[in-house]
C-alpha positions as CSV (number, residue, x, y, z in Angstrom):
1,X,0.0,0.0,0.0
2,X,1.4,3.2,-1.0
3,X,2.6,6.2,1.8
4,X,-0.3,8.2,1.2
5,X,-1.5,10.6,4.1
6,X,2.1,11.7,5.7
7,X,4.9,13.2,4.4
8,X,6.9,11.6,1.4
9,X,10.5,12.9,1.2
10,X,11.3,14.7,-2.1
11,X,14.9,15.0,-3.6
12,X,16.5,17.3,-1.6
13,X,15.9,14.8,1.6
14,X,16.5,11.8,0.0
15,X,20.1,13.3,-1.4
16,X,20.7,14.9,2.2
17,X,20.3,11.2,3.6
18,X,21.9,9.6,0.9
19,X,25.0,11.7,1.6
20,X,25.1,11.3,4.8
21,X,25.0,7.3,4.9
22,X,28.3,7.4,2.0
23,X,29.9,9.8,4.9
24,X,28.9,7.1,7.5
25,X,30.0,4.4,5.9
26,X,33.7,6.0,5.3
27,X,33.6,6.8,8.9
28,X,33.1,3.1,10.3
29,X,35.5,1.8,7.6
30,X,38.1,4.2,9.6
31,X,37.2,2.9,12.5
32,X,37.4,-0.7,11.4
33,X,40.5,-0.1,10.1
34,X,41.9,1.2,13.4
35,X,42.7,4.8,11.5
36,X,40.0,6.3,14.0
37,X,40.2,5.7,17.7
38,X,36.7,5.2,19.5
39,X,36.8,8.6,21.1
40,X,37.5,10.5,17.8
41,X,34.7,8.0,16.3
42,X,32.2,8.3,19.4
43,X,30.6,11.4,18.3
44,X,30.7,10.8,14.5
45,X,28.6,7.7,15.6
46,X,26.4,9.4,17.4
47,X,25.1,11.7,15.4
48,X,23.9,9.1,13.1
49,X,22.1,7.5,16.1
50,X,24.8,4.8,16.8
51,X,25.5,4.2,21.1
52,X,27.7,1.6,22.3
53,X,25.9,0.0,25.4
54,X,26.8,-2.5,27.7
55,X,26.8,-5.3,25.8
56,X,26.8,-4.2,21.7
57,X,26.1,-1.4,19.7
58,X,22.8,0.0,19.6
59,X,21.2,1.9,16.7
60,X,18.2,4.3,17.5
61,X,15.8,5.2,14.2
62,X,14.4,8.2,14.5
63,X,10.2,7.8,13.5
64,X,8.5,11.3,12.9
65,X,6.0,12.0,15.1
66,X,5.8,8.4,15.2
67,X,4.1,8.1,12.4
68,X,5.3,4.9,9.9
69,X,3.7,3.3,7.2
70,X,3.3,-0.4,6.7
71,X,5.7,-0.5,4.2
72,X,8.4,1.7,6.5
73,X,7.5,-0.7,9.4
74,X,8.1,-4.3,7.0
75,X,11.1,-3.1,6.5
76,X,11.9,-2.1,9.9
77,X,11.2,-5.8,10.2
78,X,13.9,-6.8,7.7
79,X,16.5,-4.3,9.5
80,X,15.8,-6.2,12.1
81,X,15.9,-9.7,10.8
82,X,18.8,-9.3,9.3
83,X,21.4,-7.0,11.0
84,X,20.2,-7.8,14.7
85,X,18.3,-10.7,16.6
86,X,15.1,-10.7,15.1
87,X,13.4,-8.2,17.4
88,X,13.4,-4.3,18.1
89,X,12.4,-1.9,21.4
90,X,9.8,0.8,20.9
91,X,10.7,4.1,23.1
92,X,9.1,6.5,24.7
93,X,10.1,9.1,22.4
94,X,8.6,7.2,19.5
95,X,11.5,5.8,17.8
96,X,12.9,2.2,17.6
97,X,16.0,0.6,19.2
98,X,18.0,-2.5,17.9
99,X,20.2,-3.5,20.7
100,X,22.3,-5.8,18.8
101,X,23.7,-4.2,15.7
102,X,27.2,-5.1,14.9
103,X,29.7,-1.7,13.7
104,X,30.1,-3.3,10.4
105,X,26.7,-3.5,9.3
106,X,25.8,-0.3,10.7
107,X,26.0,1.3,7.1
108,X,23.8,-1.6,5.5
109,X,20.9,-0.7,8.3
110,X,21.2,2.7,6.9
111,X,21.1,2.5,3.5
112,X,18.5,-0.4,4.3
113,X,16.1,2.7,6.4
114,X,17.2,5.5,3.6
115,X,15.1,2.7,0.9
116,X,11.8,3.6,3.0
117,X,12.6,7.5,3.4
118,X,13.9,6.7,7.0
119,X,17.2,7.6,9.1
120,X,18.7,8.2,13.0
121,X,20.3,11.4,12.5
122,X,19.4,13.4,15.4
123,X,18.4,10.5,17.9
124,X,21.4,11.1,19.4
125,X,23.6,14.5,20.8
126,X,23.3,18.1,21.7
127,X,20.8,18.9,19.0
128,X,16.9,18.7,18.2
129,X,15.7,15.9,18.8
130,X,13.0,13.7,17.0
131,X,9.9,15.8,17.7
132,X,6.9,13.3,18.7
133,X,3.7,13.8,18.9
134,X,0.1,12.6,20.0
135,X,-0.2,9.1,18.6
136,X,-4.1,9.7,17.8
137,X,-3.0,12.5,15.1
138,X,-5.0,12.6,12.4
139,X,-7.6,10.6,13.5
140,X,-8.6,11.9,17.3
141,X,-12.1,13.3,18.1
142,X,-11.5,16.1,20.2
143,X,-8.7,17.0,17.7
144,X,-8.3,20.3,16.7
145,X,-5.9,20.1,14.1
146,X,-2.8,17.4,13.3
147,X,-0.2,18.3,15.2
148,X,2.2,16.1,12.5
149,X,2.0,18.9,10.4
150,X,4.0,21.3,12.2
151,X,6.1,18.4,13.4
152,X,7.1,18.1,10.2
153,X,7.9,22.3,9.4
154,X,10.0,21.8,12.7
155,X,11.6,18.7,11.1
156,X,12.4,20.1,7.8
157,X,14.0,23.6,10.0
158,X,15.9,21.8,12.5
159,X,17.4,18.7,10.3
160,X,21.3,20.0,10.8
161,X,20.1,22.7,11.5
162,X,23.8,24.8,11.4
163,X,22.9,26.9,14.5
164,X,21.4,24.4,16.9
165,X,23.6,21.3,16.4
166,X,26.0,21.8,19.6
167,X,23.6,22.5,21.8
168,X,24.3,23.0,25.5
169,X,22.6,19.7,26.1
170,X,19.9,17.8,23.9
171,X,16.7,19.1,23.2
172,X,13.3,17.8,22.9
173,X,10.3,19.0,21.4
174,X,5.8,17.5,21.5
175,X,3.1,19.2,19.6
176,X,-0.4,18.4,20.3
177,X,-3.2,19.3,18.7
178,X,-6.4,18.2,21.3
179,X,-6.7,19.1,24.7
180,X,-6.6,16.1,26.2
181,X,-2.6,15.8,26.2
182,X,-1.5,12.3,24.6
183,X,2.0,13.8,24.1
184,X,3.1,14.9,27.6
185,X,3.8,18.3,26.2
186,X,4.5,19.7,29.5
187,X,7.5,18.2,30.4
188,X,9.5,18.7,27.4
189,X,12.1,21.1,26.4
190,X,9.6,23.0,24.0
191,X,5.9,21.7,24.3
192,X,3.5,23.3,22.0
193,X,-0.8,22.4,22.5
194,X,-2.9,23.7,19.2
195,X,-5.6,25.4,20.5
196,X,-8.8,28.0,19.2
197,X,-8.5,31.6,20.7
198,X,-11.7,33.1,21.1
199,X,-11.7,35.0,18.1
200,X,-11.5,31.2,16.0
201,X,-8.2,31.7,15.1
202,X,-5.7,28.3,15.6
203,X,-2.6,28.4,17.0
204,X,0.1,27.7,19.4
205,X,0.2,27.9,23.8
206,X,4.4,27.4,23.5
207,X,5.3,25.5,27.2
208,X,9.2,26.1,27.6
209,X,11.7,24.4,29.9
210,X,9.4,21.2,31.4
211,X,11.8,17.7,31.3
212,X,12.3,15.2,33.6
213,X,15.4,13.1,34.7
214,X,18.1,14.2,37.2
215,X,15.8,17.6,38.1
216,X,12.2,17.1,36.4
217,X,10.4,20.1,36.1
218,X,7.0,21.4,34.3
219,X,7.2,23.5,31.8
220,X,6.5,27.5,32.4
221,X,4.1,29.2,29.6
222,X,5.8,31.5,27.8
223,X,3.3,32.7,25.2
224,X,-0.5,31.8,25.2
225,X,-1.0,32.5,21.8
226,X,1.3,31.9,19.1
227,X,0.3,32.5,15.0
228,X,1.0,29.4,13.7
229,X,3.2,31.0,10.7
230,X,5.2,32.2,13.5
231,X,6.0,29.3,14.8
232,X,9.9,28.8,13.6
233,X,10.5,32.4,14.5
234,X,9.7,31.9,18.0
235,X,11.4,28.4,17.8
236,X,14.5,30.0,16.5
237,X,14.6,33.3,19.1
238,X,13.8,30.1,21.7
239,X,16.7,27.8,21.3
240,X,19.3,31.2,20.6
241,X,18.0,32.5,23.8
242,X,19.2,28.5,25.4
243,X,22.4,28.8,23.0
244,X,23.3,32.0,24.3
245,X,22.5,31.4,28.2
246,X,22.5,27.7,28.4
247,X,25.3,26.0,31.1
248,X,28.5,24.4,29.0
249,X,30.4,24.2,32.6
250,X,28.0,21.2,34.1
251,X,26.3,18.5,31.8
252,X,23.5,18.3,34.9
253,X,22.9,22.0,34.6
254,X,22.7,21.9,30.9
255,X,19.1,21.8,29.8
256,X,16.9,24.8,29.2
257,X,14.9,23.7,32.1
258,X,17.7,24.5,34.5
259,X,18.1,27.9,32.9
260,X,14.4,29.0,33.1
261,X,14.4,27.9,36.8
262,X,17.5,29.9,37.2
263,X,16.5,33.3,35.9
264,X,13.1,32.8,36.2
265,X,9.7,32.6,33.3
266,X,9.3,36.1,33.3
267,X,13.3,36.9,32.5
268,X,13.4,33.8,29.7
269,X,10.3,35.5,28.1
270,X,11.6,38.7,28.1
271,X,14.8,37.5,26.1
272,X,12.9,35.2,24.1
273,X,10.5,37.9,23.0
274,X,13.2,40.6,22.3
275,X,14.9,37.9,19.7
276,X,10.9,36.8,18.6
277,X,10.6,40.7,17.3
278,X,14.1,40.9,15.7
279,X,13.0,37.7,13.3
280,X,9.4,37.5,13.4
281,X,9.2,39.5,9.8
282,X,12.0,37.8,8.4
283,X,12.5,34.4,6.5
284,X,11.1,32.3,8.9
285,X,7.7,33.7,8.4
286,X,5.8,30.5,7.2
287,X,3.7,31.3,3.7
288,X,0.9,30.4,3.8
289,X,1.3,28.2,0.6
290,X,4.5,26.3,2.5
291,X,1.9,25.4,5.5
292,X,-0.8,24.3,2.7
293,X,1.6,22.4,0.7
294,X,2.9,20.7,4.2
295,X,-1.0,20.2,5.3
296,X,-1.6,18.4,1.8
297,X,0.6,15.5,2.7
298,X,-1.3,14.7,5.9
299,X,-4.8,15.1,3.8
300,X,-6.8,12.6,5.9
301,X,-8.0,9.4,3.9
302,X,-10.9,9.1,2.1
303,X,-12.6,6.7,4.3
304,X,-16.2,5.5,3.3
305,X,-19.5,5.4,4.9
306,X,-19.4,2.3,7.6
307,X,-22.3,1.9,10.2
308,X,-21.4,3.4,13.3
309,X,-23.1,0.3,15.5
310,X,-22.0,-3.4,13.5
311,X,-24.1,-6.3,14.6
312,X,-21.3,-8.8,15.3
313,X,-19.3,-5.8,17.6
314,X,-22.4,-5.9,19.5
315,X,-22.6,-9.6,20.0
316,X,-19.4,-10.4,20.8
317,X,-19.9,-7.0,23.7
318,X,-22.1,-9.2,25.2
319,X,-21.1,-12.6,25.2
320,X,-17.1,-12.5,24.7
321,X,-15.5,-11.1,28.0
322,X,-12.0,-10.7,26.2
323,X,-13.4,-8.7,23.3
324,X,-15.2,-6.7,25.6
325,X,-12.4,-5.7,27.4
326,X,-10.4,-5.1,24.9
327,X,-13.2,-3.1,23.2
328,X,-13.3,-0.8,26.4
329,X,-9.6,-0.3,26.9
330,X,-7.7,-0.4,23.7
331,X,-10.1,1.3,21.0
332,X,-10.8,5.0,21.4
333,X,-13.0,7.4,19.8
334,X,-12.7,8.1,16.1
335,X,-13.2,11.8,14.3
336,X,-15.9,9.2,12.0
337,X,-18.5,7.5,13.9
338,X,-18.3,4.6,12.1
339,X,-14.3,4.2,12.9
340,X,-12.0,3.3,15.9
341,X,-8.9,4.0,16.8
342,X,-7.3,0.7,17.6
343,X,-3.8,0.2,20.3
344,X,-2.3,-3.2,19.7
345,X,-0.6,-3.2,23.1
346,X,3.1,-4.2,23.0
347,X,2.2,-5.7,26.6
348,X,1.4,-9.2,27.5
349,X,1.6,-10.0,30.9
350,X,5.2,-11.2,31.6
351,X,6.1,-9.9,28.6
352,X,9.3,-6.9,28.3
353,X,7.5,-3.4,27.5
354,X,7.5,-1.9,24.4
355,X,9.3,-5.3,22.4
356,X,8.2,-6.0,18.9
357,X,9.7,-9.4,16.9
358,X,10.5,-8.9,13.2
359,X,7.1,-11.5,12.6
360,X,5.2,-9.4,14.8
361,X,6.0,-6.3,12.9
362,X,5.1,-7.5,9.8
363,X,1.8,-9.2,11.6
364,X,1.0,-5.6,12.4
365,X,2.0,-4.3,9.0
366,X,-0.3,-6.7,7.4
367,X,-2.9,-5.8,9.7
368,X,-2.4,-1.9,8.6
369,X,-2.9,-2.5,5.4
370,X,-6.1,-4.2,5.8
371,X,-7.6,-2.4,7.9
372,X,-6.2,0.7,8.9
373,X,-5.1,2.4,5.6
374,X,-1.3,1.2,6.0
375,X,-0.7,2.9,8.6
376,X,0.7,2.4,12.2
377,X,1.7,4.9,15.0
378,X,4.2,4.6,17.6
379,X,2.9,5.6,21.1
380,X,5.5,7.6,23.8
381,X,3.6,4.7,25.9
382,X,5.2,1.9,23.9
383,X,2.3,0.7,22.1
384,X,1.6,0.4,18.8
385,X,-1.8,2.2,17.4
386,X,-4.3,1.6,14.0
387,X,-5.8,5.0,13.3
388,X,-8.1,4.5,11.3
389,X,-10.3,0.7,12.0
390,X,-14.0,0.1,10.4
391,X,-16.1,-0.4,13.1
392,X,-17.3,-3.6,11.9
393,X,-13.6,-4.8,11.4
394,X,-12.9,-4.8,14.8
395,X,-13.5,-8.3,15.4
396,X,-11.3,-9.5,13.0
397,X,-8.6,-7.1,14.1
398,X,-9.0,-8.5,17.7
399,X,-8.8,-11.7,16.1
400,X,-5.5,-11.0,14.3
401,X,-3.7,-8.8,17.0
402,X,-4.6,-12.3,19.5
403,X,-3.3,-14.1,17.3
404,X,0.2,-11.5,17.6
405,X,0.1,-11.8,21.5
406,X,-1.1,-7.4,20.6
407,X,-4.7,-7.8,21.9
408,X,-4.4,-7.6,25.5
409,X,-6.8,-5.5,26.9
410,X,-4.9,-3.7,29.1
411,X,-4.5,-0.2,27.5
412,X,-4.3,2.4,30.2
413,X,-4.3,-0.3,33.1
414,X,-1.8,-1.7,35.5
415,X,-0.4,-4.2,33.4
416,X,0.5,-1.1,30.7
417,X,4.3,-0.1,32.7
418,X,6.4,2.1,30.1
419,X,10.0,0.8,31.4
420,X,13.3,2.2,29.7
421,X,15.4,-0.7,28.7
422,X,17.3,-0.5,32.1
423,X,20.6,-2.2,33.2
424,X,19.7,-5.2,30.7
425,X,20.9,-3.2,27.8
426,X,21.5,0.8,28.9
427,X,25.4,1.8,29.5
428,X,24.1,4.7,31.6
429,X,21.3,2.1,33.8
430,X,22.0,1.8,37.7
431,X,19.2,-1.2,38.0
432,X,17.1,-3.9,35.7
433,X,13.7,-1.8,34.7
434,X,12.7,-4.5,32.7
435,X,12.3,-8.2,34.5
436,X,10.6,-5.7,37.3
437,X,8.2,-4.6,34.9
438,X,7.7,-8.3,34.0
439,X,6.9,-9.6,37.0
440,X,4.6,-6.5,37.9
441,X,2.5,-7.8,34.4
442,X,2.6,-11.0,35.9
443,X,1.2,-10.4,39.2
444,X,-1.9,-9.0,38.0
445,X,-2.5,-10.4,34.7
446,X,-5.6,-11.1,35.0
447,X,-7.5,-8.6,32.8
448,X,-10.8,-8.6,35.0
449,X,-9.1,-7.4,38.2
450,X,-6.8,-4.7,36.0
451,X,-9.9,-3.3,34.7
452,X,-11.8,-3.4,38.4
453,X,-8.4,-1.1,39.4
454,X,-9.2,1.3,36.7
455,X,-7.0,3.8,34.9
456,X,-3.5,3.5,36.7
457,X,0.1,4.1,35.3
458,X,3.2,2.6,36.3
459,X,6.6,3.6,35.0
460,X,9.9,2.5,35.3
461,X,13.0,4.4,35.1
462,X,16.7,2.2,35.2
463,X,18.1,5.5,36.2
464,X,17.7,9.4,36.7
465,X,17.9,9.9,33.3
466,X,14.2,9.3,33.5
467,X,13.8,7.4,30.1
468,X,10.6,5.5,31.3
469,X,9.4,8.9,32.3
470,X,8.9,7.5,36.0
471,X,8.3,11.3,37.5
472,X,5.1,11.2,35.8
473,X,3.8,7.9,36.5
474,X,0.5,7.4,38.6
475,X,3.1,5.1,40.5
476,X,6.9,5.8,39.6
477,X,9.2,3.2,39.8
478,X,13.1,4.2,39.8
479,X,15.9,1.9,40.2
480,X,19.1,3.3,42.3
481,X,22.2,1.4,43.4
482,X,23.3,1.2,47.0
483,X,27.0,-0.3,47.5
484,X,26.4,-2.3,44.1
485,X,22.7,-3.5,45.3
486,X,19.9,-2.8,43.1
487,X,17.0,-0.9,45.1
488,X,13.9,0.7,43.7
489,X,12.5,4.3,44.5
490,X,8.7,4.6,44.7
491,X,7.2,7.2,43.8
492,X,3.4,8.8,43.9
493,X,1.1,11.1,41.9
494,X,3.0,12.0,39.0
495,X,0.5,12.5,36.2
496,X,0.4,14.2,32.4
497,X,-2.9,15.2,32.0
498,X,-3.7,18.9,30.7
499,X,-4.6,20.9,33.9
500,X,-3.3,18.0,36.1
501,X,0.5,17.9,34.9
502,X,2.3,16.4,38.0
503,X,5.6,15.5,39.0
504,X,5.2,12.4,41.6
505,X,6.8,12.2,45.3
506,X,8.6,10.4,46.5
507,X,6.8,7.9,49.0
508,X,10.0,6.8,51.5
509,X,13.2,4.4,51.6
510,X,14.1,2.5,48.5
511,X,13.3,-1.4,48.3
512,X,14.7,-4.2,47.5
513,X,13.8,-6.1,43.9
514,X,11.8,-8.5,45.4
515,X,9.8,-6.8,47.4
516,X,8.6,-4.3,44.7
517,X,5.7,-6.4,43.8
518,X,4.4,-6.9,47.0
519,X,4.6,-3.2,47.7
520,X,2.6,-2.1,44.0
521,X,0.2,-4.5,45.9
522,X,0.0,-2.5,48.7
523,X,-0.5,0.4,47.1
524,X,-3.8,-0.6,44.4
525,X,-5.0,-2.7,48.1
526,X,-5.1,1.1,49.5
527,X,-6.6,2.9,47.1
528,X,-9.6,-0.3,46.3
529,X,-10.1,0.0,50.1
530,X,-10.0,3.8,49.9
531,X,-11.4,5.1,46.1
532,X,-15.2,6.8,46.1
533,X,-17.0,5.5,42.4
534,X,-15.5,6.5,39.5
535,X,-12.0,7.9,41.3
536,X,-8.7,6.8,39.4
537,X,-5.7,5.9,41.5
538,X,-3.9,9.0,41.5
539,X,-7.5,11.0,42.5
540,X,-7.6,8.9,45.5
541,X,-3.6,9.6,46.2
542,X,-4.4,13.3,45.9
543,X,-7.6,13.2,47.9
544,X,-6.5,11.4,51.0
545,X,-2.9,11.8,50.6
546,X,0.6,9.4,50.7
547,X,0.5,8.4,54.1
548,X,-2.2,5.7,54.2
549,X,0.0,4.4,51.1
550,X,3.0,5.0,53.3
551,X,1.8,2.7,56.3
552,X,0.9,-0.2,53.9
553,X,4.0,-0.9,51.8
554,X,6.5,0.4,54.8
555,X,4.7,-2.6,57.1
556,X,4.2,-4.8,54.3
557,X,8.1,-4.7,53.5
């Protein structure tokens, strides 16, 4: 199925890319050939997404707002197949790690991902990151317009980008476009939320300096209202303001965060805005035939007519628990009312997070093309997503996700942990993230008690780096070292939600790894012993406070 409803690279990218693989592959040659030492090679690597971890090398590919066709995800497959061992790791920054590529095929990989319009330049070093967005885009009721657009305007202006690519530290950059925040724009380096002033006009609230890791922070509002065709002038007075101001002396001072905390919201939006007005009326005003012509590419399908209410979905509500579930939890509400928008989640109890095998990749690719418009998104939750699902498909795609190990109906619930790839794989990781995660899944696998728990959740950090985002988790799981001993760091009430954006506490000592379990199970015991109808986990936490969650795990441990 042809790459229809996103962007399709033209010439100029697919020379840029093509270039930069034939620079690549010199590069490793060198290497190989002991004419480059590993620290003159280490940051030519990384800049085309290559890290050496604990173990092998790893290759990160960059996915654009983590949006991939099923074409772009076969062959992600292939990649796989062929240059590592048969499997890859979905992030929570939307792109894809193999942890097992080998130096000398590195090139091959490349020029394998350049044959699909793909690459991992900038998923690495002191530059823009990958900018990722809500998953739903494109498809989302409450959406007011796709955020992938402007994802891609900020792709196109920051790709080696001559200006930002030594960076004090890295920086990352969300875009939503509905106001129910899918893409945790509030604790990123730049987060920008679509929104309609009163006067009808769309455009930007721009959120500067949120992150998490070593000192997690939310992100102060710097303008309410942003012109969309202003958005790269602002960009561009943003990060000079950072380039300018930003601490080179100490890498855990480095990120904007640190520098809006320092001299304060009103003092970053001051300097921002004098830099805004020099440029605002200069090249980086966005015509508004470049924004059409960008929009154009992310024309929605033509999707026909389908009944809104199918028969067989309505028998199988009733008299299939599974598919009941699984209709509750993992399909969401489509812009058509005779679509869904479908999560295959990447989670079966015991399973790691976020894991994908090269069949199941091309299980899912298969699926997208026959049901979903070829196309696939990549969640910041690890999941995989089907935008656009017929209503009256959605049996069969239950059907052929089961028969995956995707169609567990656990979207949203306990058994849904986001966990970084931890001391199994990570050079940087103090503790495992993943087996913990496993045997969290396995403890309450059952699917009828996650859903009686509700909407909780849990995420799992290997170290303060804060990949599996475990500030923000309803429960936040953090593994530390103590004298070479792996302990874990709980944490309460961090949450993402617009209007509710949270960074969680701390609830006391750190634990021991096997007694982590036991001490999630003191916690959801609390709050089903404690929650009034309808409250969620972290409502309860903020209604009646840690210390009832305290008492339990403390005795229970």
């Amino acid at each position: 199925m042809p790459d229809t409803h996103f962007y399709r690279y033209d010439d100029y990218d697919r020379t840029l890319v093509r270039e930069r693989i034939a620079q690549f592959r010199d590069q490793v040659r060198r290497r190989l050939a002991g004419e480059l030492t590993e620290e003159q090679f280490k940051p030519l690597r990384l800049t085309n997404g290559l890290y050496l971890q604990l173990h092998a090398y790893m290759l990160r590919i960059a996915i654009p707002y983590g949006t991939l066709s099923s074409r772009q995800l076969r062959k992600l497959a292939d990649i796989a197949r062929r240059y590592d061992r048969g499997y890859g790791h979905f992030t929570t920054r939307q792109n894809l790690q193999l942890n097992w590529i080998r130096l000398e095929d590195a090139p091959d990989a490349l020029a394998a991902l350049a044959e699909v319009d793909m690459h991992a330049m900038q998923t690495s070093g002191n530059c823009i990151r990958n900018v990722t967005a809500d998953h739903f885009a494109g498809a989302a009721a409450d959406e007011i317009e796709d955020p992938r657009i402007w994802c891609e305007i900020v792709r196109q202006w920051s790709t080696l980008h001559p200006e930002f690519s030594f960076l004090p530290r890295k920086f990352k950059i969300a875009i939503t476009g509905s106001p129910n925040d899918r893409a945790a724009v509030r604790v990123h380096d730049i987060g920008l939320r679509l929104w309609r002033n009163p006067e009808g006009r769309v455009g930007f609230e721009v959120i500067v300096g949120g992150g998490l890791g070593r000192t997690p922070m939310i992100g102060k509002t710097l303008r309410e209202f942003l012109p969309r065709e202003e958005l790269l002038a602002y960009l561009e007075a943003t990060l000079r303001v950072y380039n300018r101001y930003g601490r080179r002396d100490n890498l855990y001072k480095a990120r904007i965060k640190i520098l809006v905390h320092e001299i304060g919201a009103e003092k970053m939006r001051a300097e921002v805005e004098a830099e805004y007005a020099a440029v605002r009326d200069g090249a980086l005003r966005l015509p508004a035939a470049t924004i059409e012509a960008i929009a154009a590419q992310f024309a929605p399908p033509a999707l026909p007519h389908r009944p809104a209410i199918a028969a067989e979905v309505e028998r199988l509500r009733l008299e299939d628990r599974a598919f009941a579930l699984w209709l509750r939890s993992n399909t969401a509400p489509h812009r058509l009312a005779g679509y869904r928008i479908v999560t295959a989640s990447l989670k079966p109890a015991g399973a790691p997070p976020g894991d994908a095998s090269a069949a199941q990749m091309d299980g899912v690719a298969d699926i997208a093309d026959a049901f979903s418009q070829g196309e696939v998104r990549v969640s910041h939750e690890q999941n995989l997503v089907f935008p656009h699902v017929a209503v009256d498909d959605l049996p069969e795609v239950h059907r052929a996700l089961g028969r995956l190990g995707f169609a567990e109906a656990n979207v949203g619930k306990i058994g849904d942990i986001i966990a970084c790839p931890g001391l199994d794989y990570c050079a940087l990781a103090n503790a495992r993230s993943i087996p913990v995660a496993q045997r969290i899944s396995g403890h309450f696998a059952e699917l009828a008690r996650q859903h009686d728990i509700g909407d909780l959740k849990i995420k799992i950090s290997g170290c303060i780096n804060a990949c599996g985002h475990h500030h923000v988790g309803h429960i936040g799981i953090l593994g530390v070292d103590k004298n070479g001993v792996e302990l874990y760091q709980i944490s309460l009430g961090g949450d993402v939600d617009f209007g509710r954006t949270a960074i969680g506490t701390i609830l006391g000592p750190a634990i021991e790894a096997d007694r982590v379990v036991g001490a999630v199970d003191s916690l959801v015991a609390t709050y089903l012993e404690r929650r009034t109808d309808g409250e969620r986990f972290v409502d309860t936490y903020r209604r009646v406070g840690a210390q009832p969650f305290k008492e339990r795990v403390y005795a229970a441990v």
